[in-house]
C-alpha positions in Angstrom: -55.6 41.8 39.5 -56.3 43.5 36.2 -55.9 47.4 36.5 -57.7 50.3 34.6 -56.3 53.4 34.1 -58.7 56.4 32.9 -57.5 59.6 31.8 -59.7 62.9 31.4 -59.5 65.5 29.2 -58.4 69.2 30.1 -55.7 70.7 27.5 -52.5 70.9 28.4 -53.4 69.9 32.2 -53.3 66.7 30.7 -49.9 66.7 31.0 -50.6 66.2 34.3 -51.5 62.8 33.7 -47.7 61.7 32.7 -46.4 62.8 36.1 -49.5 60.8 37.5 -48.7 57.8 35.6 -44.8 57.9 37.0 -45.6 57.8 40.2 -47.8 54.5 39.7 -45.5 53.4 37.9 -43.0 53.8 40.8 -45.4 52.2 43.5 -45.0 49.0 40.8 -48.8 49.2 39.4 -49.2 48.0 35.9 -51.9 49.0 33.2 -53.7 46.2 31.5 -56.1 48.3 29.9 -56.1 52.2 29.6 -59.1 54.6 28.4 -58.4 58.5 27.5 -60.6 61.6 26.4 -59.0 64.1 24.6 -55.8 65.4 26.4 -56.0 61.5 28.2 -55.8 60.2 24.7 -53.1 61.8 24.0 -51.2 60.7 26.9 -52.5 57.0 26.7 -51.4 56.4 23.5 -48.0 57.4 24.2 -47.8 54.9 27.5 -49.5 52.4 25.2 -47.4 52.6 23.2 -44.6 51.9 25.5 -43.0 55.4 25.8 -42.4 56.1 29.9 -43.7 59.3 31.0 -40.3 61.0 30.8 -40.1 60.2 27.1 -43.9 61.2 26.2 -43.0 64.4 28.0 -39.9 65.0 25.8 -41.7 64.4 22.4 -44.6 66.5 24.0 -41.9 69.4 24.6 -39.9 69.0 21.2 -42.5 68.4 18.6 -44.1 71.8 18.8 -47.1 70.7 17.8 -49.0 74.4 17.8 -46.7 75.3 14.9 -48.1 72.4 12.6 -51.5 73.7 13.2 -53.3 75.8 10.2 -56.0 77.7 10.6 -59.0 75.9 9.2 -60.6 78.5 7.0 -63.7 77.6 7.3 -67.0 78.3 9.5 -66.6 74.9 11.7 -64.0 76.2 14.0 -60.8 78.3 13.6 -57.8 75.3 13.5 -57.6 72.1 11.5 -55.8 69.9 14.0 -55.5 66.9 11.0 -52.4 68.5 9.5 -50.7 67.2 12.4 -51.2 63.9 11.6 -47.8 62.7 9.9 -45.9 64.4 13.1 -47.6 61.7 15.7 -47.0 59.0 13.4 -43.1 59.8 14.0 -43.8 58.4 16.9 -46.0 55.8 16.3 -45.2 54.4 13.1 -47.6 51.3 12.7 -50.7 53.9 13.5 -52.7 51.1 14.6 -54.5 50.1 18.0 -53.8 46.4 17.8 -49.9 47.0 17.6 -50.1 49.2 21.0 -48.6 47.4 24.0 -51.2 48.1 26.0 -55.3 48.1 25.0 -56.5 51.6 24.2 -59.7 52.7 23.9 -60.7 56.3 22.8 -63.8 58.5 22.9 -64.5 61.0 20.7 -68.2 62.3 19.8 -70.3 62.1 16.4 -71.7 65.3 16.0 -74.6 65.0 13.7 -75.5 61.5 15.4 -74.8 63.2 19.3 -73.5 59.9 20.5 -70.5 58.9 21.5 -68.3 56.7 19.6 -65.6 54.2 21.2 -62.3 54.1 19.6 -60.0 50.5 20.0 -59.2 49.0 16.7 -58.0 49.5 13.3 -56.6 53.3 13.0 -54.8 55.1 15.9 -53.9 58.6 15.3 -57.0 59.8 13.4 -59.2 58.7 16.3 -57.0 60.5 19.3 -56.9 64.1 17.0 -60.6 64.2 17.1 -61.0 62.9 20.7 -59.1 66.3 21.0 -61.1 68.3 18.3 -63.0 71.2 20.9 -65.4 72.3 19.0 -65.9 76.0 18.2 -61.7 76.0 18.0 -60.7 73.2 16.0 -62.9 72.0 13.0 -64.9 68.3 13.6 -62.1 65.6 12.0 -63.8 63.4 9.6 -63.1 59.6 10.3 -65.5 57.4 7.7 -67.3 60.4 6.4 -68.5 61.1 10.0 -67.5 64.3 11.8 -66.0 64.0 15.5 -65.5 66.1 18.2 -64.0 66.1 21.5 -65.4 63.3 23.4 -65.2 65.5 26.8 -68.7 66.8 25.2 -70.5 64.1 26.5 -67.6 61.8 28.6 -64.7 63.2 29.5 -63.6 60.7 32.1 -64.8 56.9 30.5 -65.1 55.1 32.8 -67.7 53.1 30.7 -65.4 52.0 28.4 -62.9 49.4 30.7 -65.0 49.2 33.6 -66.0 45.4 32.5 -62.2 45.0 31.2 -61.0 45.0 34.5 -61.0 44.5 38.4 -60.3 48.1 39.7 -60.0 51.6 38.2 -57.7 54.1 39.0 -58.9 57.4 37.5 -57.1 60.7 36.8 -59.0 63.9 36.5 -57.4 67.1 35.5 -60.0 69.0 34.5 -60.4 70.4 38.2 -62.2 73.1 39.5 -61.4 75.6 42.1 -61.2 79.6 42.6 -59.9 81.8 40.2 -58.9 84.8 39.2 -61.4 87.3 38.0 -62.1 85.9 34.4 -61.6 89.5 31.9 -61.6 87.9 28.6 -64.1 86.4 26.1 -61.2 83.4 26.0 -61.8 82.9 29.7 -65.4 83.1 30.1 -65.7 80.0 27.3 -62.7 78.1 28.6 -64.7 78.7 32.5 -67.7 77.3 30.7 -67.0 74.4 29.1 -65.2 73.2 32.3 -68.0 73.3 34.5 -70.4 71.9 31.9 -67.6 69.0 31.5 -67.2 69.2 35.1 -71.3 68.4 35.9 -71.4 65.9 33.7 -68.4 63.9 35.6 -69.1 63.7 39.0 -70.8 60.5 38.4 -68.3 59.1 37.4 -65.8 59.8 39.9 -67.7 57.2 42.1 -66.6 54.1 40.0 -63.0 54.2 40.6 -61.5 52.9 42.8 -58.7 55.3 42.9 -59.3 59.1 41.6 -56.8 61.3 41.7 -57.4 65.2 41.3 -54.5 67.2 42.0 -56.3 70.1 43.3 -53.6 72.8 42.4 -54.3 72.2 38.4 -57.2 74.4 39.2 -54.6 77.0 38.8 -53.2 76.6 35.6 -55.3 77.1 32.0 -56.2 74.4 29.3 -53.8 76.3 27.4 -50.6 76.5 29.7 -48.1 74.2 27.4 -45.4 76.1 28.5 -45.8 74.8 31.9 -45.3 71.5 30.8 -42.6 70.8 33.2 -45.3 72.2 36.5 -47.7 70.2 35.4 -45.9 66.9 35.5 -44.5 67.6 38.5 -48.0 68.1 40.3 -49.1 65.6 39.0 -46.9 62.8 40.5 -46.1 64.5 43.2 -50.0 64.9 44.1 -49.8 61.0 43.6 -46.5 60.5 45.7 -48.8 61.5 48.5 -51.3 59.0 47.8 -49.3 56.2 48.1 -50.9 54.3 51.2 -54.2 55.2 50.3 -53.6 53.8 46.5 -51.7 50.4 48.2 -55.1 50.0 50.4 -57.1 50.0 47.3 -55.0 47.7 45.6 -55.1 45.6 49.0 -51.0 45.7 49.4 -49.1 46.3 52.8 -47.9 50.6 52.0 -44.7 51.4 51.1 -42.7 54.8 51.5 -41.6 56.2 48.2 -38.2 58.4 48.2 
C-alpha cells in the first residue's frame, strides 16, 4: 500500500507536524510520497530528506532562523524571508527535489497569475521559502521572474497534489480552530483572519483522507509560538498516540498498543 502524507500550513504549529510524523513512524507507517504548504513544507522537506523528527526539531531549535531575517524595505511586505536561503541549504546541501529520499511536492501561489503552482523538481529550498512567504509580512519570493506567496492562500492542505500518487492519505492539519482569548491587538485580529479564511477554504478537503489528524489543543497556541517548540511536538504525537487503532483500521492492520 502506497501512503500519502499531507502537511498544512500554520506557523510555528507546524511543528506540530514532527511530533505527528513520530508517532507514525512508531506505529511502522512509511511515506512514499509527502505534500506540504508552508509550515508542512518545511517539515516535509526535512523528513524527505531523511532527518527523523527528533533531528528536524533540533535544527528547527538551533538555527534561529528569525535572526537571519532582514526586514525587506520595501512596500511588498515587512521581511525578506530569501536571506535565509544559504542557512537551509546547511542542511540540505544538494538543494534539489530529485536527490530527496522521499518525493516532495510543494505549493506555493503566483500572485499576479492567482493560481497555484506545484513544486517537485529541479530547485528545493527556493520553492519551500515562498510556500512560507505570508503575504503582507514577508515580501513575494521571486522564482523565474514570477512572485510567490504562501500557498495556504488558496490550498493549505494539498491534498490534490498526491491524491493520484497513492492509495490512502493520511492528513495533518494544524491550522485548528477553537475558542480564544479575547483577540486586543491589530496582530491578532489578522492572524484570527487569515485562519478562518484558510480554514473555509479546507474543509473540503478534510474529506479525502483517509486519516486526518487535528490535535484540537493547537487551537491554543499562536502561528508565532516558536518558543513552544518543544509543546507543540509533544501534542502533536501524543494527539496521534491516541489514534493508534483508529489509524491501524484505516490502514486495514490488526491494532497495536503503543508504550
Amino acid at each position: 500500500m502506497k501512503i500519502g502524507l499531507v502537511l498544512s500550513g500554520g506557523g510555528a504549529r507546524g511543528i506540530a507536524h514532527l511530533g505527528v510524523i513520530k508517532a507514525l513512524q512508531e506505529i511502522g507507517i512509511q511515506f512514499n510520497q509527502i505534500a506540504g504548504t508552508s509550515a508542512g513544507a518545511i517539515t516535509g522537506a526535512f523528513v524527505a530528506q531523511g532527518y527523523s523528527p527528533d533531528e528536524s526539531l533540533k535544527i528547527i531549535e538551533s538555527s534561529s532562523f528569525v535572526r537571519h531575517i532582514r526586514p525587506a524595505w520595501n512596500r511588498m511586505g515587512l521581511l525578506r524571508i530569501d536571506t535565509i536561503i544559504e542557512m537551509y541549504k546547511k542542511y540540505i546541501p544538494h538543494d534539489t527535489f530529485e536527490e530527496l529520499q522521499i518525493p516532495l511536492h510543494v505549493v506555493a501561489v503566483d500572485l499576479n497569475a492567482g493560481e497555484q503552482v506545484v513544486f517537485d523538481q529541479g530547485e528545493l529550498i527556493r520553492p519551500v521559502l515562498a510556500s512560507c512567504c505570508l503575504p503582507g509580512i514577508f515580501e513575494p519570493l521571486l522564482i523565474n521572474k514570477r512572485q510567490f506567496v504562501d500557498g495556504g492562500v488558496l490550498n493549505n492542505l494539498p491534498v490534490d497534489t498526491i491524491e493520484n500518487k497513492v492509495d490512502l492519505l493520511i492528513g495533518s492539519h494544524c491550522n485548528v480552530l477553537g475558542p480564544r482569548k479575547p483577540i486586543r491587538s491589530m496582530r491578532g485580529v489578522i492572524e484570527r483572519s487569515l485562519v478562518l479564511a484558510i480554514q473555509s477554504k479546507t474543509k473540503d478537503r478534510f474529506a479525502k483522507c483517509q486519516v486526518l489528524i487535528e490535535p484540537p489543543s493547537l487551537a491554543e497556541y499562536s502561528t508565532t509560538d516558536i518558543s513552544k517548540a518543544r509543546e507543540l511536538f509533544r501534542i502533536g504525537y501524543q494527539y496521534t498516540r491516541s489514534m493508534a487503532t483508529e489509524i491501524e483500521k484505516a490502514l486495514g492492520r490488526p491494532s497495536i498498543e503503543l508504550t
